[in-house]
PAKE-570632 format. One record per residue (C-alpha): residue number from 1; chain; x, y, z. Coordinates in Angstrom, 2 decimals. Layout:
+-----+--------+---------+---------+---------+
! num ! chaine !    east !   north !      up !
+-----+--------+---------+---------+---------+
! NUM !      A !       X !       Y !       Z !
...
+-----+--------+---------+---------+---------+
//
This chain:
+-----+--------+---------+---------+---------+
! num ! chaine !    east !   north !      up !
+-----+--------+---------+---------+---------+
!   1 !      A !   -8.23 !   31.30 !   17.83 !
!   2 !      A !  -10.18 !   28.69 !   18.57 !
!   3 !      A !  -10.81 !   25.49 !   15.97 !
!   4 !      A !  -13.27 !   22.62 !   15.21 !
!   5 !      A !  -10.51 !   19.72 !   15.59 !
!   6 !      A !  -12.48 !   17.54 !   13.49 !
!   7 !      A !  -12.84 !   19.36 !   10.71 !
!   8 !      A !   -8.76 !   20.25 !   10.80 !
!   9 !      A !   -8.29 !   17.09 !   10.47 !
!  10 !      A !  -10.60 !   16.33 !    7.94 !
!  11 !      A !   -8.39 !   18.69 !    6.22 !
!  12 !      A !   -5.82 !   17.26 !    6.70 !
!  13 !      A !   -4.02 !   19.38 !    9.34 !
!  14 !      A !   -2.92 !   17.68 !   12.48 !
!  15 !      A !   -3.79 !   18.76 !   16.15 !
!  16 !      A !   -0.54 !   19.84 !   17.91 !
!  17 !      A !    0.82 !   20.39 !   21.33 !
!  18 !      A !    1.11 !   23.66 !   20.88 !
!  19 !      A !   -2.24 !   25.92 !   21.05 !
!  20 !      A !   -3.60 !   27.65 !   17.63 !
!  21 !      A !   -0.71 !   25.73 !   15.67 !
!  22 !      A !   -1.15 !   23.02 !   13.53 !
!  23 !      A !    0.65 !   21.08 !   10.87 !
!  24 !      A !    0.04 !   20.40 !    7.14 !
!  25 !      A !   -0.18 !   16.54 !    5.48 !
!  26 !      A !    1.32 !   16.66 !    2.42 !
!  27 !      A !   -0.26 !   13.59 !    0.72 !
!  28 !      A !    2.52 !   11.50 !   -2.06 !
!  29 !      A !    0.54 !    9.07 !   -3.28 !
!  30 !      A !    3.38 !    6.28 !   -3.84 !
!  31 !      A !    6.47 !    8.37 !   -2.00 !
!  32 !      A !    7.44 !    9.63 !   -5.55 !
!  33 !      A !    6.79 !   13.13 !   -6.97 !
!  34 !      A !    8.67 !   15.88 !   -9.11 !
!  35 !      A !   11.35 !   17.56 !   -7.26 !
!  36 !      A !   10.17 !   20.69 !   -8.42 !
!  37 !      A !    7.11 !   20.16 !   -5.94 !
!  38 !      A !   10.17 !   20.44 !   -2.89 !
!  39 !      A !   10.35 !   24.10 !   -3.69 !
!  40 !      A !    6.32 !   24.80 !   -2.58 !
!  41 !      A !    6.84 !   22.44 !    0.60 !
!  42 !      A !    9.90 !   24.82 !    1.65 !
!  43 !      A !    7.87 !   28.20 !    0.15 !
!  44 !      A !    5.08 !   27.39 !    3.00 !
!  45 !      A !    7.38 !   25.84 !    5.28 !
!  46 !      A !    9.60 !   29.09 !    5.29 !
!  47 !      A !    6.49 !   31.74 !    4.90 !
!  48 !      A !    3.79 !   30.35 !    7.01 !
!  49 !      A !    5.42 !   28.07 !    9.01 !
!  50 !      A !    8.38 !   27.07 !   11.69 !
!  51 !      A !   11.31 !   26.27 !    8.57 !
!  52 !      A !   11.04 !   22.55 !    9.39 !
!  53 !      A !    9.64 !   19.95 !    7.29 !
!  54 !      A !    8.96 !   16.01 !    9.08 !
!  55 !      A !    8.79 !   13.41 !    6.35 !
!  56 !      A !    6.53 !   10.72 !    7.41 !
!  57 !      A !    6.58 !    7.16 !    8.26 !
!  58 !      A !    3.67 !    7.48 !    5.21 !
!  59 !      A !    6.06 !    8.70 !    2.69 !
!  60 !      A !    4.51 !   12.21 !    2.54 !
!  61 !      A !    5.01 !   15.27 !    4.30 !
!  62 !      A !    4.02 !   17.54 !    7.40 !
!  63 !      A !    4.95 !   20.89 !    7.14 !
!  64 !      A !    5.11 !   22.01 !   10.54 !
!  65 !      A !    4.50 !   25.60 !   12.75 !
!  66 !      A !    1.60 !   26.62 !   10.96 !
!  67 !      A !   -0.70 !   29.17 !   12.51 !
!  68 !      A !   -4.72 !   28.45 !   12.38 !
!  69 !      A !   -5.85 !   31.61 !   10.51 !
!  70 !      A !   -3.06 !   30.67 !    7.99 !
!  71 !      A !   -4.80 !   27.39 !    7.02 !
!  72 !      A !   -6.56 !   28.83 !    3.80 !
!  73 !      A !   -3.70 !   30.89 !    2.89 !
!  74 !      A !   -1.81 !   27.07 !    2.70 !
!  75 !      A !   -4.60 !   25.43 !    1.39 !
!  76 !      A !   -4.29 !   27.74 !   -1.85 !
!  77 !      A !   -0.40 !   27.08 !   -1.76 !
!  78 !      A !   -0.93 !   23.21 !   -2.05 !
!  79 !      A !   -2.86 !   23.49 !   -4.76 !
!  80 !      A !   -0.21 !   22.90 !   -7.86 !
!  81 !      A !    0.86 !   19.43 !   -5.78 !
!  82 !      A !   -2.30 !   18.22 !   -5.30 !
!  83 !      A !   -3.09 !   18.50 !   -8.79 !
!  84 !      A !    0.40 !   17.65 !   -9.75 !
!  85 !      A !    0.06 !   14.48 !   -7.65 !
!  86 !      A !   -3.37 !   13.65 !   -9.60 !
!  87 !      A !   -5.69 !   13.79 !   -6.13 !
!  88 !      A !   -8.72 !   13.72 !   -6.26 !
!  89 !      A !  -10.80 !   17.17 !   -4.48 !
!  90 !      A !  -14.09 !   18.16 !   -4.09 !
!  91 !      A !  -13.07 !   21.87 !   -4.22 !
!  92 !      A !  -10.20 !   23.76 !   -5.80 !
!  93 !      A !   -7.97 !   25.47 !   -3.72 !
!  94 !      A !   -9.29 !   24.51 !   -0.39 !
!  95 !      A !   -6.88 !   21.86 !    0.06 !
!  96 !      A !   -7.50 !   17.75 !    0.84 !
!  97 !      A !  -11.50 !   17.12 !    1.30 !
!  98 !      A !  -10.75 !   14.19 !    3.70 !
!  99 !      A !   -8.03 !   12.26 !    5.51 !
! 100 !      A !   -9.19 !    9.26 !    6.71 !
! 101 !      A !   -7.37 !    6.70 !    4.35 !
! 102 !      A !   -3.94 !    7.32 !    5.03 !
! 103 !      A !   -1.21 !    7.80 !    2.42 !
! 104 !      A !   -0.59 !    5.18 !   -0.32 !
! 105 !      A !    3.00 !    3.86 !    0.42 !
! 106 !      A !    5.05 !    1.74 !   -2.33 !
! 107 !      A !    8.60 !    1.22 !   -2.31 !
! 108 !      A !   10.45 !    2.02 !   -5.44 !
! 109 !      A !    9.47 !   -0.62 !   -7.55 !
! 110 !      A !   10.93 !   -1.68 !  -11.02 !
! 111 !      A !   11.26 !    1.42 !  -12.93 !
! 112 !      A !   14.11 !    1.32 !  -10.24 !
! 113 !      A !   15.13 !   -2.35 !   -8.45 !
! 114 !      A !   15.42 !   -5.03 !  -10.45 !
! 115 !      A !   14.15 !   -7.16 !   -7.75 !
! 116 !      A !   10.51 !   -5.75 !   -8.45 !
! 117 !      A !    7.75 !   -7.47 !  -10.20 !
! 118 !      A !    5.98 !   -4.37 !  -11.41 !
! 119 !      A !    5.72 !   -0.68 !  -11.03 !
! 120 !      A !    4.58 !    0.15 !   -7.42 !
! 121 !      A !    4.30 !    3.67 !   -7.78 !
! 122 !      A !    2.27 !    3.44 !  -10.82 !
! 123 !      A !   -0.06 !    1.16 !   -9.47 !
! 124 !      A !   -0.44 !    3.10 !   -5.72 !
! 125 !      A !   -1.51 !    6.11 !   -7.90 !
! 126 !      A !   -4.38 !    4.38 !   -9.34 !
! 127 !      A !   -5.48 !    2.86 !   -6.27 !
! 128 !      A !   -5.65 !    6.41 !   -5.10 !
! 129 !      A !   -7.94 !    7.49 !   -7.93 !
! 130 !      A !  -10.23 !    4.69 !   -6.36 !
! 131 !      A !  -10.23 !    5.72 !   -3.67 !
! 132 !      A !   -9.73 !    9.07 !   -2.44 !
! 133 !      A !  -11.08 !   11.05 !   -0.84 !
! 134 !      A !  -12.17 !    8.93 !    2.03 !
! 135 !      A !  -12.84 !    9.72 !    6.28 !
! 136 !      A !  -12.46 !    5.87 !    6.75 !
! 137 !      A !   -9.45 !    4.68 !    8.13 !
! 138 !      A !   -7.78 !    2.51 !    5.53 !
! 139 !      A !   -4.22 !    2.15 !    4.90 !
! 140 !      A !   -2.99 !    0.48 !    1.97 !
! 141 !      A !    0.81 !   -0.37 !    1.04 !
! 142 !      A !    2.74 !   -1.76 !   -2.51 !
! 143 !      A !    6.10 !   -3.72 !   -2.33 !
! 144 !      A !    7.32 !   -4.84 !   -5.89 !
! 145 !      A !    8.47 !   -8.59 !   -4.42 !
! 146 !      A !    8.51 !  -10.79 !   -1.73 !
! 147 !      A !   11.64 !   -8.94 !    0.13 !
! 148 !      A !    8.46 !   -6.78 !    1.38 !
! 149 !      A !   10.85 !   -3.54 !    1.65 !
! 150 !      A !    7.64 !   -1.89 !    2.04 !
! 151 !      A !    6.70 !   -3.60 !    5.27 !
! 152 !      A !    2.85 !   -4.21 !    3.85 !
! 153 !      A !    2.17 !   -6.90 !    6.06 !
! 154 !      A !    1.80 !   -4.51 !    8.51 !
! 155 !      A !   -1.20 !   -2.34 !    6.46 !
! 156 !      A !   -5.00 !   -3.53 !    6.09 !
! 157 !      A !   -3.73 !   -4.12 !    2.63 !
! 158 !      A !   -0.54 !   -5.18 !    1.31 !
! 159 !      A !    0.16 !   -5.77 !   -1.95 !
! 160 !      A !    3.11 !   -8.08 !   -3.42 !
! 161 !      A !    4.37 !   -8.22 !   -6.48 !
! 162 !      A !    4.56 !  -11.69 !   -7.97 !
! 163 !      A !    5.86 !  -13.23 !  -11.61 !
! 164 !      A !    5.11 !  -16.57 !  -13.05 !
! 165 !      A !    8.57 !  -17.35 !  -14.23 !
! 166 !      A !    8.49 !  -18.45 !  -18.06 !
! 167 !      A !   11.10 !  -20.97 !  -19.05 !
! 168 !      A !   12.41 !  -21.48 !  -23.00 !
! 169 !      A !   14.26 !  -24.67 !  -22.47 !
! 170 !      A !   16.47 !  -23.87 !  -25.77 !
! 171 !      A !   18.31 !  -21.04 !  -24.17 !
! 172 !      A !   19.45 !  -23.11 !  -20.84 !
! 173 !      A !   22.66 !  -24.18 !  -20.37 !
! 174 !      A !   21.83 !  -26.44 !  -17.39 !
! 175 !      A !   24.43 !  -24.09 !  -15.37 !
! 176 !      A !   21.92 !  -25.10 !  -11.86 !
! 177 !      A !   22.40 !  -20.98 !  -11.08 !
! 178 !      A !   18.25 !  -20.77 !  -10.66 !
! 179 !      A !   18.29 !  -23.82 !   -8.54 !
! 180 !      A !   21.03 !  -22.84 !   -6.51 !
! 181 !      A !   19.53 !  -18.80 !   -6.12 !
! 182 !      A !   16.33 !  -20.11 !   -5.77 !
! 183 !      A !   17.69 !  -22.32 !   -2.81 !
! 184 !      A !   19.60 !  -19.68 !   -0.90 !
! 185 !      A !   17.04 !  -16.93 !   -1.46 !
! 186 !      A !   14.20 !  -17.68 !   -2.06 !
! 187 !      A !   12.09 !  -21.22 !   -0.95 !
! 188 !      A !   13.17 !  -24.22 !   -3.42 !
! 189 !      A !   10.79 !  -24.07 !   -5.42 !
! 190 !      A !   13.18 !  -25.33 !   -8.86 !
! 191 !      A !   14.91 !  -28.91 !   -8.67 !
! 192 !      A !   17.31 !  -30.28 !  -10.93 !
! 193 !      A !   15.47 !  -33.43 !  -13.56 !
! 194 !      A !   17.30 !  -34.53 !  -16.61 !
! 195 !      A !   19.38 !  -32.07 !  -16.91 !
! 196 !      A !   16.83 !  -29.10 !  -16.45 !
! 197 !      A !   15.79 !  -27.18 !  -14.09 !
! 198 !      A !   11.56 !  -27.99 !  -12.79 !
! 199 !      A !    9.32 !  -25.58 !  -11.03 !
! 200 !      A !    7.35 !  -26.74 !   -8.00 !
! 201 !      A !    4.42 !  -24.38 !   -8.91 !
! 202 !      A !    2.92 !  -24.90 !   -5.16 !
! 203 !      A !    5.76 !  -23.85 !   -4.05 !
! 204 !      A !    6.64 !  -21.12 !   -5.86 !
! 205 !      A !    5.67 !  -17.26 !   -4.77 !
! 206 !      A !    6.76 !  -15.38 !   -7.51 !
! 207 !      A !    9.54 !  -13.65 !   -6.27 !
! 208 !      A !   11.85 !  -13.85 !  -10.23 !
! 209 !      A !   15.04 !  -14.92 !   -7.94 !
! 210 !      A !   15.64 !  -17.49 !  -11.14 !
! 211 !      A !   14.96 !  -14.69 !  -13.67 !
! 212 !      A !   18.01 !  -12.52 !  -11.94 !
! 213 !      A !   20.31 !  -15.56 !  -11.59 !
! 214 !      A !   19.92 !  -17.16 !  -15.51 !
! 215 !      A !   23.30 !  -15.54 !  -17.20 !
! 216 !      A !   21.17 !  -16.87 !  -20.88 !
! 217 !      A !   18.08 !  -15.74 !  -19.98 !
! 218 !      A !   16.11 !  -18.79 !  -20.13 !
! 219 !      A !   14.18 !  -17.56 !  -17.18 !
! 220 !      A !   12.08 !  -14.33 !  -17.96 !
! 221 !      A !    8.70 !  -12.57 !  -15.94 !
! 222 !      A !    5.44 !  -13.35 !  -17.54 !
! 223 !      A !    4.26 !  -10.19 !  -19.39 !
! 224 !      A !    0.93 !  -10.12 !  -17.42 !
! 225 !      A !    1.18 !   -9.04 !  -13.87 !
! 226 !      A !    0.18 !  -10.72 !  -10.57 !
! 227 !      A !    0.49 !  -10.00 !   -6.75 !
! 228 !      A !    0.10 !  -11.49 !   -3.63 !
! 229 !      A !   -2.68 !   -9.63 !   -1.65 !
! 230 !      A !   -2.04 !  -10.03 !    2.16 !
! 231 !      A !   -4.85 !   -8.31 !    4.92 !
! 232 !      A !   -5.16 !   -6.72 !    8.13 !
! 233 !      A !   -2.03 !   -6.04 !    9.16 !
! 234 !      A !   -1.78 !   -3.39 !   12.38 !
! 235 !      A !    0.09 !   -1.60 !   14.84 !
! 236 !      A !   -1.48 !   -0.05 !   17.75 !
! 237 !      A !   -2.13 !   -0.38 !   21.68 !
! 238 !      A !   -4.20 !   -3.46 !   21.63 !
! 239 !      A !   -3.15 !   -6.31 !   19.15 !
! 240 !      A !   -0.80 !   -5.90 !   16.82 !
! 241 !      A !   -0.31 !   -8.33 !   14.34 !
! 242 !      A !    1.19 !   -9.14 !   11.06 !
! 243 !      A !   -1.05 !   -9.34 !    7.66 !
! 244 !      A !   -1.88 !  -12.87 !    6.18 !
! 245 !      A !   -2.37 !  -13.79 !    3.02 !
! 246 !      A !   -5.01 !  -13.68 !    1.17 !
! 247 !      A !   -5.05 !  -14.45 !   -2.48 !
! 248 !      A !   -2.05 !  -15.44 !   -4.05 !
! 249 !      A !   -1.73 !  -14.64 !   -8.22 !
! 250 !      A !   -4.45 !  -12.02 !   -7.84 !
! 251 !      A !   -4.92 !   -9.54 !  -10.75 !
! 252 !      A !   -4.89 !   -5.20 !  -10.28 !
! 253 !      A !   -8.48 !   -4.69 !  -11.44 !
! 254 !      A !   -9.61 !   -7.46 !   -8.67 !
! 255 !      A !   -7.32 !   -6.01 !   -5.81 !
! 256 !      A !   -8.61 !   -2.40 !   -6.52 !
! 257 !      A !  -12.28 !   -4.25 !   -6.54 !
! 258 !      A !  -11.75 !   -5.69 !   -3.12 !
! 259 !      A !  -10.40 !   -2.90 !   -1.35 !
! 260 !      A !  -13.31 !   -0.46 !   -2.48 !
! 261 !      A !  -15.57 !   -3.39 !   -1.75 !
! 262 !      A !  -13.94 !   -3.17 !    1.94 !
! 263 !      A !  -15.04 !    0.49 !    2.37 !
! 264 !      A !  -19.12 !   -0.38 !    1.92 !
! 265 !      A !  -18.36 !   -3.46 !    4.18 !
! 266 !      A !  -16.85 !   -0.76 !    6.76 !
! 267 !      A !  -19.85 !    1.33 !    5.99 !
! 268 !      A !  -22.41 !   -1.50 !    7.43 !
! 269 !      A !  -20.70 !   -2.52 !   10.10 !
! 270 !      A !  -18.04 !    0.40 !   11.59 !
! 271 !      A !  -18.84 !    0.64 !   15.52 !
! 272 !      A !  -19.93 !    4.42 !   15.81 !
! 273 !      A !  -18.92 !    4.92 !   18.98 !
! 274 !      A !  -15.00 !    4.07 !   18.27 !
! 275 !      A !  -12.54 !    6.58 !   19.62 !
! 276 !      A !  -12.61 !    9.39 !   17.15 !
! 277 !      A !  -15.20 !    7.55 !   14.90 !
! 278 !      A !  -12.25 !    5.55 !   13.70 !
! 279 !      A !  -12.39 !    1.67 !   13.80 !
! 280 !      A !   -9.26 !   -0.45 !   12.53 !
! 281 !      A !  -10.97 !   -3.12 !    9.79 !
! 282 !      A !   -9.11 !   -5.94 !   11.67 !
! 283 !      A !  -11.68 !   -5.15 !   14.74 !
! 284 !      A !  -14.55 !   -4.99 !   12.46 !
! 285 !      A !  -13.74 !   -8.93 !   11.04 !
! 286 !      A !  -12.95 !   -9.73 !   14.78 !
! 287 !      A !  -16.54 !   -8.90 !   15.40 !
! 288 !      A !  -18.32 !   -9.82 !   12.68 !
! 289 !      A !  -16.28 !  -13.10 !   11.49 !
! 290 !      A !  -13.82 !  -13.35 !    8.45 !
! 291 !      A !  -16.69 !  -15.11 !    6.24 !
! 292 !      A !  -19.28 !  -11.87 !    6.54 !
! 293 !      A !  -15.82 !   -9.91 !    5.83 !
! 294 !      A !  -14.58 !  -12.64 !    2.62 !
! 295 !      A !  -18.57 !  -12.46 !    1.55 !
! 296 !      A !  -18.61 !   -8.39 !    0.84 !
! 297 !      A !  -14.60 !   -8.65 !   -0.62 !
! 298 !      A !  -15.40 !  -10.92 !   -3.18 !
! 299 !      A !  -18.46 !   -9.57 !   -4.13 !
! 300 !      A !  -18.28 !   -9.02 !   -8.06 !
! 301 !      A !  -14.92 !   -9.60 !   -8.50 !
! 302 !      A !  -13.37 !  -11.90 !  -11.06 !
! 303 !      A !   -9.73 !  -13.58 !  -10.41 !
! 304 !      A !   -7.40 !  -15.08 !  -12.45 !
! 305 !      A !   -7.92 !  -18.79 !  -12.95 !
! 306 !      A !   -4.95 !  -19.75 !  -11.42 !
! 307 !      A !   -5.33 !  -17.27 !   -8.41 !
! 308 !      A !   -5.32 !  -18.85 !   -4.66 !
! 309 !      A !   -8.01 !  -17.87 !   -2.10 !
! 310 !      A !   -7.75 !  -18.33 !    1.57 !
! 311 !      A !  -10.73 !  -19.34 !    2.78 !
! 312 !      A !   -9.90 !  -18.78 !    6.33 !
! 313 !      A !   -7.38 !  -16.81 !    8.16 !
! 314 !      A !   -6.21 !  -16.93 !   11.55 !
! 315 !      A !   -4.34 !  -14.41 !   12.57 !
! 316 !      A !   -1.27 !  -14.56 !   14.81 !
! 317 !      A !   -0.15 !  -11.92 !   17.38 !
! 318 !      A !   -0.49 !  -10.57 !   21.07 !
! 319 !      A !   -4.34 !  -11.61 !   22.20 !
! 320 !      A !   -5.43 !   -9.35 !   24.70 !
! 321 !      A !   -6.58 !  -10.41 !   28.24 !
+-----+--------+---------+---------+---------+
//
């Protein structure tokens, strides 16, 4: 049976070795869902096709040894997870309407580590509602704090969770155990005057090191949230390099704003003729400059008062010859 390869994988079903067989991307926005949802995977797995499951680098699934004229039969299977997962779909029962922007990945995030600043997997599920279904190549990744277990310096967009430590003087007991935590893991951002402990606040990222070490609690997170957006990030055969920062203290609403605001920018300027129509955004800013790239981010969007803006970002990493 033969099979239009671009519309498989706008389907998201992946071209194989293996003549008339494909595989099936299970999309977890976030790498958490119900368990229950395991029982479907192994149902199609086991029924339609080869018993083996490969979790992803992506944090979903692809449920391999499936047969072509199987694909709708699947499709109708996957329906209860992609509505259990809250994707968005142009058509009931036909399965994912585009693949393009890769799988949201977050690591756990504080509903689980008390390291993290916020709730990752809450957050990677609305950025999904913004902006799924897509064909452009985007991939986005949450971490919940500086540690970066999520790797998302190595995504178009990474997001890092950030606090602005609040202090009550009254409860310290000028023990030094933020100074000294702060010092061995984290940056030195907190000194030791009159008997206190003082934030550097251009020093400090955010990271709530000093919240975990207070044994009074005189350190706490600040209720409203902030994150450290870094961009363009990338693996690949031709220059990979780490993501840079971009704002620091940067709000959700104005991190969701940019990244759709990155997708029209793609739009204008996405080189047609790229390899399988797909153009890493890094290229794109390569050609066209970081300030045409900063001047369609920004557009509209509102940040904090107190968030930090890059104005220009160099990026490191192996320059091709």
């Amino acid at each position: 049976m033969d099979m239009n390869t671009k519309s498989l994988k706008k389907n998201a079903f992946r071209v194989t070795k293996e003549r008339g067989i494909t595989a099936s991307r299970v999309r977890i926005p976030g790498g958490r869902m119900e368990a229950k949802y395991l029982s479907l995977i192994q149902e199609i797995a086991d029924t339609y096709g080869n018993g083996t499951v490969h979790i992803t680098v992506r944090q979903g699934f692809e449920i391999l040894g499936i047969p072509f004229d199987k694909i709708d039969e699947v499709n109708k299977l996957l329906q209860p997870i992609i509505e259990g997962m809250g994707i968005n779909q142009q058509n009931g029962g036909s399965g994912y309407s585009a693949a393009g922007t890769r799988n949201i990945t977050a690591c756990v995030g504080n509903t689980v580590c008390p390291y993290a600043c916020y709730d990752t997997t809450a957050f990677a599920k609305k950025m999904e509602v913004a902006i799924f279904p897509n064909d452009l190549h985007f991939k986005v990744a949450f971490t919940g704090c500086s540690n970066d277990c999520g790797k998302v310096r190595m995504h178009d967009f990474g997001i890092l969770g950030m606090t602005v430590p609040q202090f009550e003087a009254d409860r310290c007991i000028s023990c030094q155990a933020c100074v000294k935590a702060c010092a061995k893991k984290s940056v030195q951002a907190l000194s030791f005057v009159n008997n206190r402990p003082q934030r550097d606040e251009s020093k400090c990222i955010g990271c709530g090191e000093c919240v975990l070490s207070c044994p009074n609690m005189a350190w706490t997170r600040s209720k409203k949230k902030y994150y450290r957006l870094t961009l363009l990030g990338r693996t690949g055969k031709k220059n990979p390099r780490l993501g840079e920062d971009f704002i620091k203290w940067a709000d959700e609403e104005s991190i969701i704003k940019i990244v759709k605001n990155t997708y029209d920018y793609v739009k204008e300027y996405i080189d047609v003729n790229a390899p399988g129509g797909k153009e890493h955004i890094g290229y794109i800013v390569d050609r066209t400059g970081f300030e045409e790239f900063k001047n369609w981010a920004l557009k509209d969007v509102k940040l904090p008062e107190i968030a930090e803006v890059t104005h220009r970002i160099y990026w490191s990493g192996i320059i091709p010859k």
